[in-house]
C-alpha positions, 0 to 999 in steps of 0.5 A: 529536472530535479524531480522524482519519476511520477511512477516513482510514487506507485513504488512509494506506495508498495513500500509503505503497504509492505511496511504497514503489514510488518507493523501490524505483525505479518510481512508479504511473505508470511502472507503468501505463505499462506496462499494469500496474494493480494494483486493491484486492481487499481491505483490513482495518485493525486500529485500535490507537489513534487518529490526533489532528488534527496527528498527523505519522504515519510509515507503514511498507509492506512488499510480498509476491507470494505468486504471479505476478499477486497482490501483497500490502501490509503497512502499520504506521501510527505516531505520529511517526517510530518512535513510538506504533503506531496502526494496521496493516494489509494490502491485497491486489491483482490484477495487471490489463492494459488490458482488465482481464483478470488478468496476471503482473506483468512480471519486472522489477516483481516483483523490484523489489517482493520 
């Protein structure tokens, strides 16, 4: 059909978490080096219009910690650099330590995510 796989957008999102953290100093392995895991709890996309095949997509992420151990993406998938908007949408995550028990993200992690 042309079009891209709608689960394609979730893996869009991961991308564009794992290069939010690398902009702000820190990437997910540096985060889990320090025993912290932040699994999906939730995730919704909205689909506006669809991804083509050889589409170049731009996705925006922005972070929010409405409390210590829950961290919350936003994500805008757009067609092109500031082009056509295709897509958002949000995951939500649970801090986790080693024995994947709930954890407050560490103070330096939360201020580079704000």
């Amino acid at each position: 059909m042309g079009v891209a796989y709608y689960a394609n957008y979730f893996a869009w999102f991961e991308v564009g978490r794992a290069n939010h953290l690398r902009q702000k100093g820190m990437s997910y392995k540096e985060l889990e080096s320090q025993s912290v895991f932040l699994p999906v709890v939730d995730a919704h996309c909205r689909y506006i219009k669809p991804a083509l095949y050889d589409d170049l997509l731009q996705i925006t992420t922005r972070a929010h910690i409405p409390n210590g151990a829950r961290v919350h993406f936003e994500y805008e998938i757009h067609r092109g650099e500031g082009g056509e908007l295709i897509a958002t949408g949000t995951t939500h995550h649970v801090a986790i330590g080693d024995h994947r028990k709930p954890r407050r993200l560490p103070k330096e992690i939360a201020r580079l995510l704000k």
